[in-house]
Structures are given as C-alpha cells and as structure tokens.
C-alpha positions as CSV (number, residue, x, y, z in Angstrom):
1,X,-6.7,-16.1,15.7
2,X,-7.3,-18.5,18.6
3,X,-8.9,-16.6,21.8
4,X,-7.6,-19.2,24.7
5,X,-4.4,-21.6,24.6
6,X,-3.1,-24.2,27.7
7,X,0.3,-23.1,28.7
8,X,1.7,-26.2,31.0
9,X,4.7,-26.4,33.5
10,X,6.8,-28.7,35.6
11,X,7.8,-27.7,39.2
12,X,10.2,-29.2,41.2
13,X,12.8,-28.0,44.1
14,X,16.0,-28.1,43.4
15,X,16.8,-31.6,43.9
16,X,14.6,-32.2,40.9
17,X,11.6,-33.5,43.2
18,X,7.9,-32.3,42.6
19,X,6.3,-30.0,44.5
20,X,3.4,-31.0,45.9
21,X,0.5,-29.9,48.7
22,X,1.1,-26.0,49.1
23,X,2.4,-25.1,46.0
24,X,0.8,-23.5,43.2
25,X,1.5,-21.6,39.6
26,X,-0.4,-18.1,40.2
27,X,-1.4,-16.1,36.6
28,X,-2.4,-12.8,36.9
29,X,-3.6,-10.7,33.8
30,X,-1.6,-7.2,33.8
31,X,-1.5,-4.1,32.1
32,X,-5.1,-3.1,31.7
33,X,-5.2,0.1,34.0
34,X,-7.9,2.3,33.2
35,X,-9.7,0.0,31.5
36,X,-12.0,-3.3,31.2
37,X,-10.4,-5.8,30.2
38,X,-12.8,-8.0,27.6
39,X,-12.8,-10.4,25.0
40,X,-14.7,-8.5,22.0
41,X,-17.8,-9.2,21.9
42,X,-17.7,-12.3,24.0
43,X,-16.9,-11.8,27.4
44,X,-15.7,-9.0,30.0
45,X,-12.7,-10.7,32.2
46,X,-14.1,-9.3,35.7
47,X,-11.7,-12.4,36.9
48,X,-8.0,-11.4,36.1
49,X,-6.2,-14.1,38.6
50,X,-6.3,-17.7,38.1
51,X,-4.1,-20.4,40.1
52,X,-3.0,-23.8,38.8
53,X,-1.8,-26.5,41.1
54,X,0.3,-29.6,40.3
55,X,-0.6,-32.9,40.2
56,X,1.7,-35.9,41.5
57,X,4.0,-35.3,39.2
58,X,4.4,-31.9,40.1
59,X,2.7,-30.4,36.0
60,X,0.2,-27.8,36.4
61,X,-2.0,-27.3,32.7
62,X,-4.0,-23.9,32.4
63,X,-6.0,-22.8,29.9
64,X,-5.8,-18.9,29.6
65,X,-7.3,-16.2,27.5
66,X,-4.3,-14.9,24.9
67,X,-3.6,-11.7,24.9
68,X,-4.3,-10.6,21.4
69,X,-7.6,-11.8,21.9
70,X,-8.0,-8.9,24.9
71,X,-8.2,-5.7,24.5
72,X,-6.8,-3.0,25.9
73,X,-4.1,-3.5,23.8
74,X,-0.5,-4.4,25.4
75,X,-1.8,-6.9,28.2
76,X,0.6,-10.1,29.5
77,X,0.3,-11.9,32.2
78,X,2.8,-12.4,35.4
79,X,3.4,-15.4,36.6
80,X,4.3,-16.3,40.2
81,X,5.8,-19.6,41.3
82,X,4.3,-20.2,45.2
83,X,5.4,-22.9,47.5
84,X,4.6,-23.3,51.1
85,X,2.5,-20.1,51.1
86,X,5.0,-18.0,50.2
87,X,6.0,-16.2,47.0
88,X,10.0,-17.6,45.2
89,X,9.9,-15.8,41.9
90,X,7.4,-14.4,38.9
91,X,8.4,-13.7,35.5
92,X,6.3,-11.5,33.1
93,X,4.5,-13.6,29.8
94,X,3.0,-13.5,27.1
95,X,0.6,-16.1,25.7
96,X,-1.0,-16.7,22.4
97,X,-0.4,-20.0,21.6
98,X,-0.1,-23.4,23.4
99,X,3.3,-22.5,25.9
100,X,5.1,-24.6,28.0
101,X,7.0,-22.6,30.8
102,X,9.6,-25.4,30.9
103,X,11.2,-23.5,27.8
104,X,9.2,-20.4,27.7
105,X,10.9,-17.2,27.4
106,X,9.6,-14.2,29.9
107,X,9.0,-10.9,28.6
108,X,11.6,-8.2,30.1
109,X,11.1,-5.1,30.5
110,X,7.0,-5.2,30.7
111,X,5.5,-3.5,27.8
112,X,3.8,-0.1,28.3
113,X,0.1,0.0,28.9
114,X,-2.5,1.1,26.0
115,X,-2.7,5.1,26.5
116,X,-6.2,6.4,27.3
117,X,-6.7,7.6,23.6
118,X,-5.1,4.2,21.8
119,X,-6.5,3.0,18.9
120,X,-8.2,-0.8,18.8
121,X,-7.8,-2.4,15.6
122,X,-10.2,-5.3,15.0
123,X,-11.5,-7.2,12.1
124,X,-15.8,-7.9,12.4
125,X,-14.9,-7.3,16.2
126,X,-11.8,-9.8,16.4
127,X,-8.8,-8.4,17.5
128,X,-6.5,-7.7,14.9
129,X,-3.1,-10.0,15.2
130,X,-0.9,-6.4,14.8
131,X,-1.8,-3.4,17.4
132,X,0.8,-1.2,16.2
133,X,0.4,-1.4,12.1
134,X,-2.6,-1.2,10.3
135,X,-1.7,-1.0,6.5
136,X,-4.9,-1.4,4.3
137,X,-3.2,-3.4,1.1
138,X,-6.0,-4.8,-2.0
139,X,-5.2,-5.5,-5.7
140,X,-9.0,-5.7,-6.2
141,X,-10.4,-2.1,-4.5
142,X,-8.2,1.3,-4.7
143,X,-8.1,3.1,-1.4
144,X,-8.3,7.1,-1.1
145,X,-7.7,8.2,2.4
146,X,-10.1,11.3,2.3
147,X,-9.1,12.7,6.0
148,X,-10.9,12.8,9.4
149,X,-10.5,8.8,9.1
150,X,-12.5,8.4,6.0
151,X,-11.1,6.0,3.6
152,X,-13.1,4.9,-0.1
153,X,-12.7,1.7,-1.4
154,X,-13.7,1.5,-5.2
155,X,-13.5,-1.6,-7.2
156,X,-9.9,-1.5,-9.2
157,X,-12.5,-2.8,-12.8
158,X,-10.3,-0.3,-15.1
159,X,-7.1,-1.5,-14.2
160,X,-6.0,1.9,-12.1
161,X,-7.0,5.5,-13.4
162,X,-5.4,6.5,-16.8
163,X,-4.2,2.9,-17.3
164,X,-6.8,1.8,-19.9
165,X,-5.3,1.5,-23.5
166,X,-9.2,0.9,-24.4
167,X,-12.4,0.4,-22.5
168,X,-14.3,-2.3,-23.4
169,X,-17.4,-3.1,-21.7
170,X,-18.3,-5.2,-19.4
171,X,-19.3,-9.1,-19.9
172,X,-23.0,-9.5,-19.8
173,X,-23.8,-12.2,-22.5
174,X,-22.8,-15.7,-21.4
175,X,-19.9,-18.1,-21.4
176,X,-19.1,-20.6,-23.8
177,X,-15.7,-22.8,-24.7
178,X,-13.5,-21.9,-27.1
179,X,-11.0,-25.0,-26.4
180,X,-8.3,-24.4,-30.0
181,X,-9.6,-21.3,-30.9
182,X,-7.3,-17.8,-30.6
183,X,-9.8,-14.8,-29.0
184,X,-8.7,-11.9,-31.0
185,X,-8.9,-8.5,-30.4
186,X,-8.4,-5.6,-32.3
187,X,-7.8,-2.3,-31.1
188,X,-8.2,1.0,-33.8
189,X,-5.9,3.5,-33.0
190,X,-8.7,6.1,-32.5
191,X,-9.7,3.9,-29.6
192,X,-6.7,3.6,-27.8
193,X,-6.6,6.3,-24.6
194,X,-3.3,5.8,-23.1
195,X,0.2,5.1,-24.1
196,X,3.5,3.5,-22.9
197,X,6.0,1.3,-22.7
198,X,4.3,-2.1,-22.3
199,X,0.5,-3.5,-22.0
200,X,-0.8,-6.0,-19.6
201,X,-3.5,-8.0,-21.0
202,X,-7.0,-8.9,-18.0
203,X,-8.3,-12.4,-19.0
204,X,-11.2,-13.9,-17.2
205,X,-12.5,-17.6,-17.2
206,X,-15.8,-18.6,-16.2
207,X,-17.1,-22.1,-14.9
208,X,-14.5,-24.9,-14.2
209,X,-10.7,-22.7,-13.5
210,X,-7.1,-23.9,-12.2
211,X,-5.9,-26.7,-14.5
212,X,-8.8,-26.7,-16.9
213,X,-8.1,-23.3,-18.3
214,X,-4.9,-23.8,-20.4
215,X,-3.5,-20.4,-22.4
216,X,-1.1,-22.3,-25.6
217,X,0.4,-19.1,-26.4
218,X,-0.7,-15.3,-26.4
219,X,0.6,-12.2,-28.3
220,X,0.1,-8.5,-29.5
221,X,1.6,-7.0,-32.3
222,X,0.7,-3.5,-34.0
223,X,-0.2,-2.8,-37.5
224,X,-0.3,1.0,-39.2
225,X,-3.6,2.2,-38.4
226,X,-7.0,1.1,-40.4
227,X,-10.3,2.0,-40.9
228,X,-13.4,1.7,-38.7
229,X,-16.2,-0.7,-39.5
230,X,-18.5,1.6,-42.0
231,X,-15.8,4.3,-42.9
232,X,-13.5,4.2,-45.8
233,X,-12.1,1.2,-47.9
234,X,-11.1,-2.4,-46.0
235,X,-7.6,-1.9,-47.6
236,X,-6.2,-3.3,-44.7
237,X,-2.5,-2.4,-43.9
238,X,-1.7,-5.8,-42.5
239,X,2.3,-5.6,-42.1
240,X,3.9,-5.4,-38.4
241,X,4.8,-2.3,-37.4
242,X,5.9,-3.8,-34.0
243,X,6.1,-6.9,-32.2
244,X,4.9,-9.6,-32.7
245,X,5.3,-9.9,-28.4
246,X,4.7,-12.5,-26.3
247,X,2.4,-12.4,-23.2
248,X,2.4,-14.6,-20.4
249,X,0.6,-14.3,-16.8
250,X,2.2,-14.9,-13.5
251,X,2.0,-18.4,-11.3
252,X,-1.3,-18.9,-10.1
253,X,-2.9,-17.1,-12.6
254,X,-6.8,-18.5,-13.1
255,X,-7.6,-20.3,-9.8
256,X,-10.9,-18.3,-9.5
257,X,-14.4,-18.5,-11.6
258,X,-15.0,-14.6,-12.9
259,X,-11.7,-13.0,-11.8
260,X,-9.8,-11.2,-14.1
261,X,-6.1,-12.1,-13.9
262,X,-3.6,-9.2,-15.5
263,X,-0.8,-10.4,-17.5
264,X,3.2,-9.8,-17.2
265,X,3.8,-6.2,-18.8
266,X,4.5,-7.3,-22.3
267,X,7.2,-5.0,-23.5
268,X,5.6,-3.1,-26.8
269,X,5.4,0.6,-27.4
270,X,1.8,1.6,-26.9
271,X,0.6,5.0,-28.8
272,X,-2.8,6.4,-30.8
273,X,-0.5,5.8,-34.2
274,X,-1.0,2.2,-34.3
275,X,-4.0,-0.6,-34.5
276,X,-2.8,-3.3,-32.4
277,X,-3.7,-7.3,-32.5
278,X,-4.4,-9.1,-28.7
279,X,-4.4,-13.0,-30.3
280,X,-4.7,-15.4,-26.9
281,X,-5.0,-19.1,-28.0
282,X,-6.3,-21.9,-25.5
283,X,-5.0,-25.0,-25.6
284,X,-7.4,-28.0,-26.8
285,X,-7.1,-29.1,-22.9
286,X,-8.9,-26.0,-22.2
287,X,-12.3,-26.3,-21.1
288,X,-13.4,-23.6,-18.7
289,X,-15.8,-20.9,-20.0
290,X,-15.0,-17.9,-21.9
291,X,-17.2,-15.0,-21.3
292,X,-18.1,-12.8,-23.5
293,X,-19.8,-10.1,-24.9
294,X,-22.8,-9.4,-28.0
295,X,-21.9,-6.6,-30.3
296,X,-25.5,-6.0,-29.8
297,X,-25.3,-5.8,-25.7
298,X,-25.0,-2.0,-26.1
299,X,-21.7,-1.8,-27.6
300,X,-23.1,-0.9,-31.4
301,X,-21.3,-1.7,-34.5
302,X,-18.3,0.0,-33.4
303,X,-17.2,-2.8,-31.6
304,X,-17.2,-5.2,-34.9
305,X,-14.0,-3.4,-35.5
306,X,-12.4,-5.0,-32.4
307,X,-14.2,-8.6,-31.7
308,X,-13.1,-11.7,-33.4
309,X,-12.1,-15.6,-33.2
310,X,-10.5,-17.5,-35.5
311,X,-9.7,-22.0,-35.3
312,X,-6.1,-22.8,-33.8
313,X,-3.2,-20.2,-33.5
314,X,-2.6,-17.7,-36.3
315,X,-0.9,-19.0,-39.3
316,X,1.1,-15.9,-40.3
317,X,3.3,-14.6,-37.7
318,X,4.4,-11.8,-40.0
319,X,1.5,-9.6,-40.4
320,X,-1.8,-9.5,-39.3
321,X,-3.6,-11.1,-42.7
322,X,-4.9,-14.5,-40.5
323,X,-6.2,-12.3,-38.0
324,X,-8.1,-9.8,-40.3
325,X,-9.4,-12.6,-41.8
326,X,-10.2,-14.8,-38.6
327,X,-12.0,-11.6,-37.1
328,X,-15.4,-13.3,-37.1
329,X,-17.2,-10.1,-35.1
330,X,-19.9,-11.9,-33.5
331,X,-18.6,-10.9,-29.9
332,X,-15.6,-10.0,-27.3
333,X,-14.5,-12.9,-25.3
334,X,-12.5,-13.5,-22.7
335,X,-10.3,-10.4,-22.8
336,X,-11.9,-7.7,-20.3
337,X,-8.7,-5.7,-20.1
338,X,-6.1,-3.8,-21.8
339,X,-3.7,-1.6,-19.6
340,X,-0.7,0.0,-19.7
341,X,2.0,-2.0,-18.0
C-alpha cells in the first residue's frame, strides 16, 4: 500500500484559458478532530495544508500523503480552487492513488470522523487497506477467538480436529525421488479414527516443485480388514470391497517445497470395517523429492503394516494383490495426510 501519490489538475476560466499569477489549488487534510494525524511509524503531519500553483499552462502536480496510509481512520482532503485571492469552489477527495482532478470524482456527503474509541487496524504498523472489516481467514493456522480480544492461532498439521482417518507421523528422515514408482499406503482398519463420506489425501514434495512434480494417477480402494504386522496369518483378503476411486488435487497444487497440498474429496465410504489402499504414482517426468519417513524414526514395527512402494502403477486394478505384494515397508513417503473430506 503506497503512502504518497501526485494528484495533478488543469485550471482554466471559462474561456478555456489558464490561470495564471494569483491562482492556486489549496489541499487541506480533514477529518482528524481529536486526534494527530500521523503516518505510522514514519511521520506525524503537524502540516495539514499544502498549496499548488500552476505553471504556464495553467497544471498544478502535488504529491500528497493518501489517506489509508493516515490514521485516524476516515480522513480526505478538501480541495479549494483560488483565483485572484479569493475562494470559487472546493470539493471534498479522497486520494490513494495517482488522481487527476480533471476526471476525479469528489466525495459527497463527507464521511464521518473516526469516534474517540475506533479501532486502528494495521499490519507490522501499516495501515490496513480496509478500516471497517477485519476478517482473519488462513488454510494453514486455525483461529479460536478466546474473548477479551484474544485469538490462538495453531498450525492446521492434522488436517482440522476429528478429521484424521489415521495419524501418521511426521517426516523426519530425508527426501529422495521416486520418479515411476506408486507410494503406497495401507491403512488397517484398527488404525483408522474417523469415518465418512469421502477422504482427502495431503501430499508433500520436497526440493525442485511446480512442473517437476508430476502425479500420473492416484487412487484408494478398501479391502475387508487384515491382520497387523506380527499377529495372525498373512492370509490376506485382497478383493475390493469398495472403489477403486480416483484422486486428483486442485489447480496449483505443488508450487511450494514442504507444503502439504490436500486433495479433491475423493468420494469412498470411510469406516473402522475396512483396510484401505492410498496408491499415488509419479510420472517418470517427476523429479522433485519425496519425503519420507524410517519405520525406525519412532514409529515401531506397527507402521510396516502401512508403508510401501512398488515400480510403475499397480497392475491389478481389481484387488489389492500388486499392492500387498509391492508393500516394500522400508518407509512412508510422501503421503503426510489422510482426512475426511
């Protein structure tokens, strides 16, 4: 937000001839009773009136402080029009950007002045562009107004309270590029902590992002449930019990290094009844890092039940049998979320 700006102007009689010698465009700050006027944290305006006089061809230029920049709140400035030491008409303005009075339009009727207990709102001391509406908005913090004008802002890592169908942990081990390979994750059914409709899968990219990260295709499909690494038989009930669906993520998705971008809901009922299969395959093209995770970064051997790889896309799109047997369980990568929709 700019803090000055030039507003210009042409002045002539009314046979279209400039005015010259005595005349003069008078600008005069208004709407600041009760207070200082100031520019935050850069200068108090103990000068409110400034004149501007033509030159031969009658313009007049002015550089002038813009009113958001001020604070009070609600300032403009009149504008008189003096010729031959007299006053012939003013007009109320305001100016925030580069203004030419020839086409300007004047402000009518004034705007109220800032009351004595009026809220400033500024950004590290700037002025904020709006005075009226402050609406805190983030898809990366939540924000919990706790009263008395206390807000909390937590970092949004579990996708919104409640909305996790799993936790996983955080990345901690590395990055490394996975350019044909499918990242597959399993998720047991006695892992899964919240149910729906639909799922939206977090992916994150480290390194090089924007074009080089390519996604060919993603999916998730549910099996009947299956055993945990260590307990009972490997009998593994491979057959679809739904889906499989496909998941894509919105335009603009993976512009930024270490940002976890959420998919499109993928439509798929989500329950503690059902192991379900997240298969994301990257293009050959695809050569920004994967992070990832060691099943030995604190996770314990649990999480062998849920990492996995396997070369190129899955080669049996009607149960899970390439994907059991692709489960490589040397790490998680890329996928850092799993949410209801």
């Amino acid at each position: 937000m700019a803090a000055t700006c030039t507003v210009t102007a042409t002045i002539t009689d009314p046979s279209g001839a400039s005015l010259l010698g005595n005349a003069l465009v008078r600008f005069r700050l208004r709407n600041y009773t009760g207070f200082v006027p100031v520019v935050s944290g850069t200068s108090v305006l103990c000068e409110t009136q400034i004149d501007a006089y033509p030159n031969p061809a009658g313009a007049i230029s002015q550089i002038l402080t813009c009113n958001t920049a001020i604070s009070p709140i609600n300032t403009f400035y009149t504008v008189e029009f003096w010729n031959q030491g007299r006053i012939v008409t003013s007009a109320n303005y305001y100016f925030n950007a580069n203004t030419s009075l020839n086409t300007a339009s004047n402000i009518n009727p004034a705007p109220a002045p800032a009351g004595p207990s009026s809220i400033i709102f500024e950004n590290n001391s700037v002025l904020n562009s709006s005075q009226t509406l402050l609406n805190l908005t983030s898809t990366q913090f939540s924000i919990t107004d706790l009263g008395n004008g206390q807000l909390d802002l937590e970092p949004l890592t579990s996708g919104g309270e409640g909305a996790n169908v799993c936790s996983i942990p955080p990345f901690s081990a590395g990055t490394g590029s996975l350019a044909s390979y499918s990242l597959a994750l399993r998720i047991p059914a006695s892992y899964v902590m919240a149910v729906g409709n639909s799922l939206q899968v977090g992916l994150s990219f480290y390194g090089i992002v924007g074009p080089n990260a390519v996604v060919s295709t993603a999916m998730v499909a549910a099996t009947p449930p299956n055993p945990a690494v260590g307990i009972g038989t490997f009998d593994y009930q491979t057959n679809w019990s739904y889906g499989p669906v496909g998941i894509t993520w919105p335009a603009g998705s993976f512009t930024q290094t270490s940002q976890t971008y959420l998919s499109n809901p993928a439509a798929i009922t989500v329950d503690a009844n059902h192991d379900y299969y997240i298969i994301v395959t990257l293009s050959a093209a695809c050569t920004a890092g994967i992070p990832y995770i060691s099943n030995n970064s604190g996770a314990g051997a649990a999480w062998y039940s849920m990492s996995g790889y396997m070369l190129g896309a899955p080669t049996a799109s009607t149960n899970a049998s390439a994907i059991i047997g692709g489960m490589s369980g040397s790490g998680i990568f890329g996928i850092q979320q799993v949410v209801v929709g």
